[in-house]
C-alpha positions, -999 to +999 in steps of 0.1 A: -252+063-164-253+098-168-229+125-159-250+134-123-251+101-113-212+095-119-205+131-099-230+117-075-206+080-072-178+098-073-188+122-045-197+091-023-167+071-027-146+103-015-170+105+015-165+072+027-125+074+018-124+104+041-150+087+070-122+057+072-093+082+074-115+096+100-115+060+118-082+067+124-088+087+154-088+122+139-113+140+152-146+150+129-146+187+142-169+210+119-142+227+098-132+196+086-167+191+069-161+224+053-164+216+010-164+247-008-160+232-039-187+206-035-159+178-044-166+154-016-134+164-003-132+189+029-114+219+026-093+209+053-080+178+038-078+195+005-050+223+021-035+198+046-035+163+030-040+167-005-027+201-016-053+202-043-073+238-040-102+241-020-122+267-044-117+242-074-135+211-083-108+202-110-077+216-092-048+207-122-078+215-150-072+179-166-114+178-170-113+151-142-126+160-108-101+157-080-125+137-062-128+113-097-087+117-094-083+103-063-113+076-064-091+059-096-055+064-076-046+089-102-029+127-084-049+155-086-024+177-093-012+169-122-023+165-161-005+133-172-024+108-150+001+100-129-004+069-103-005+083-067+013+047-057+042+060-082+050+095-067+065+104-037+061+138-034+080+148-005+107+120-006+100+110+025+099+068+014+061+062+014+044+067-018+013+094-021-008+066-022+000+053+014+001+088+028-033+093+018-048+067+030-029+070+065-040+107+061-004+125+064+004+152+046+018+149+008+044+176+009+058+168+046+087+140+050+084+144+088+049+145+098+057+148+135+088+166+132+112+138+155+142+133+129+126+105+114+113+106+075+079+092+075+089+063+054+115+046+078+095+058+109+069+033+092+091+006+084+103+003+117+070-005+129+058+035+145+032+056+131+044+087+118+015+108+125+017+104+160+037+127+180+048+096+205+064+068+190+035+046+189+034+013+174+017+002+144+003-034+132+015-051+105-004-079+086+004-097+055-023-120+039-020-142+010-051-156-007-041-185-026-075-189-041-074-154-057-035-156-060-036-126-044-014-110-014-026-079+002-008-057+034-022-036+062-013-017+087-036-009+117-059-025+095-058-001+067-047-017+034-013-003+019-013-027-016-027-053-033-013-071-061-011-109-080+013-133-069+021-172-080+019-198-053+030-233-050+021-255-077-002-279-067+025-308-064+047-284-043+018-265-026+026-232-002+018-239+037-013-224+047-021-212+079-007-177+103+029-174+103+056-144+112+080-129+092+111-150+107+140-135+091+150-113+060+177-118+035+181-096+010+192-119-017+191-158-018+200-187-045+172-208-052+179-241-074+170-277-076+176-298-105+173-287-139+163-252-126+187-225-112+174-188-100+203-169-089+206-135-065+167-136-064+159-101-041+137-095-013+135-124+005+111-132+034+112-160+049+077-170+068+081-210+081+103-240+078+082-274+071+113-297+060+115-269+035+124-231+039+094-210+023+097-176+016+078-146+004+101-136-026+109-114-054+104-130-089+124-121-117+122-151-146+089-155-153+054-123-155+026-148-153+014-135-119-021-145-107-017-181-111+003-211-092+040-209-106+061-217-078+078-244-053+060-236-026+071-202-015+049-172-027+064-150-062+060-116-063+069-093-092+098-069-085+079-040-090+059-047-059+083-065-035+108-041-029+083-019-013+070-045+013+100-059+015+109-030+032+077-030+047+080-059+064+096-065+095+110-095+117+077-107+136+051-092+111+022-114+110+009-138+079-020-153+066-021-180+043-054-190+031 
C-alpha cells in the first residue's frame, strides 16, 4: 500500500472516530468541520479535545500524523509513543483514551465545572460532559468464546482486554447478570490451591457458588479458560473497571 492510500485510511478512520463522537449528541455545526491541516481531524476538536495544533498535520514532529497517532491509541503530543490509555493528562481519573472517545477535553478535570473531577463524576454513574447530572449506562460483556471482556458506557466502548474463564469442568454462568456487590479484596481457596487478598472483586451471581469478576495475580496466561468459574482479569486492567463498575451495572455472559 502506498503512502497516499495509508494517508487516505488514516484520514477515514479519524472521520468516522469523530462522526461517533458526533453521535453523542454534539451538534455537527460548520466550524466544527473546519480541517486546516487536512488531518481528518477538525480544528475544533484539535483546540478543544485534543490540544494537538490545528495548522500542523504532525503536531509533536514525531513523522507520524496526529490523525495516524490517534487511529493506533498512541498521543499526538508527544515523541515517545506514549499510549493514550496510559496518560491522564489532566488528573482528573479517566485516562486520555476514555476522554477522547467520550469527547471531553484532555486538559480539563471538570468538564462542567460542578466540583466533581470527571473521573469520579463517571464512576458514580453521571456523565461529565453534561451540565445536569445526567445518568449514564453501564454494560459489561464477557465473550467466553473469544475470552474476551469488553465495557461501555452509553454504548461507547471504554476497554477491551483477554480474560480466563472457567475451565470447562468448572465453567463460568452464562447469561445477563448485575454487578451485586463489591469487595475490594477476597480469599479464594479450595484444596490444594490457596489465592490470598486477591483485589478487585465483583461479584455478578450466586448458583450454589459465589462468582465473581476478579483481579488475577498468580498466573499471565490471559485469553484462555484458567479459572473456577469466575472470570480472571490481569491487574493492569481491573483496577480501572473495578472502579468503573458500580452496584447494579449490567453483564453479559456469552
Amino acid at each position: 500500500m502506498t503512502k497516499t492510500k495509508i494517508k487516505k485510511s488514516l484520514i477515514l478512520a479519524a472521520m468516522v472516530l469523530s462522526a461517533a463522537l458526533l453521535a453523542l449528541g454534539q451538534p455537527a455545526l460548520a466550524a466544527e468541520r473546519v480541517d486546516t491541516d487536512g488531518d481528518g481531524l477538525s480544528d475544533d476538536r484539535e483546540v478543544n479535545v485534543y490540544h494537538t495544533d490545528p495548522k500542523k498535520e504532525d503536531t509533536d514532529g514525531d513523522g507520524l500524523s496526529d490523525t495516524e497517532e490517534l487511529v493506533r491509541g498512541f498521543s499526538p503530543l508527544r515523541k515517545d509513543k506514549v499510549k493514550l490509555s496510559s496518560l491522564d493528562t489532566d488528573q482528573d481519573g479517566l485516562p486520555d483514551s476514555w476522554e477522547i472517545r467520550l469527547d471531553l477535553d484532555l486538559d480539563n478535570a471538570d468538564q462542567n465545572r460542578n466540583g466533581l473531577p470527571d473521573g469520579q463524576e463517571l464512576n458514580e454513574g453521571f456523565f461529565p460532559g453534561s451540565k445536569k447530572l445526567q445518568p449514564v449506562d453501564k454494560l459489561i460483556k464477557v465473550n467466553l468464546k473469544k475470552q474476551e471482556l469488553a465495557y461501555y458506557v452509553n454504548d461507547i466502548e471504554l476497554d477491551k482486554f483477554k480474560i480466563s474463564s472457567g475451565v470447562k469442568s468448572m465453567p463460568t454462568p452464562t447469561g445477563v447478570f448485575a454487578i451485586l456487590d463489591k469487595v475490594p479484596s477476597k480469599n479464594y481457596g479450595g484444596v490444594g490451591w490457596s489465592y490470598p487478598n486477591t483485589k478487585w472483586n465483583l461479584h455478578f451471581t450466586t448458583k450454589g457458588l459465589r462468582y465473581f469478576i476478579h483481579g488475577a495475580y498468580w498466573h499471565n496466561k490471559f485469553g484462555r479458560p484458567m479459572s473456577h468459574g469466575c472470570v480472571n482479569v490481569s491487574y493492569a486492567a481491573m483496577e480501572r473497571l473495578y472502579n468503573f463498575a458500580e452496584v447494579g451495572t449490567r453483564v453479559e455472559i456469552f
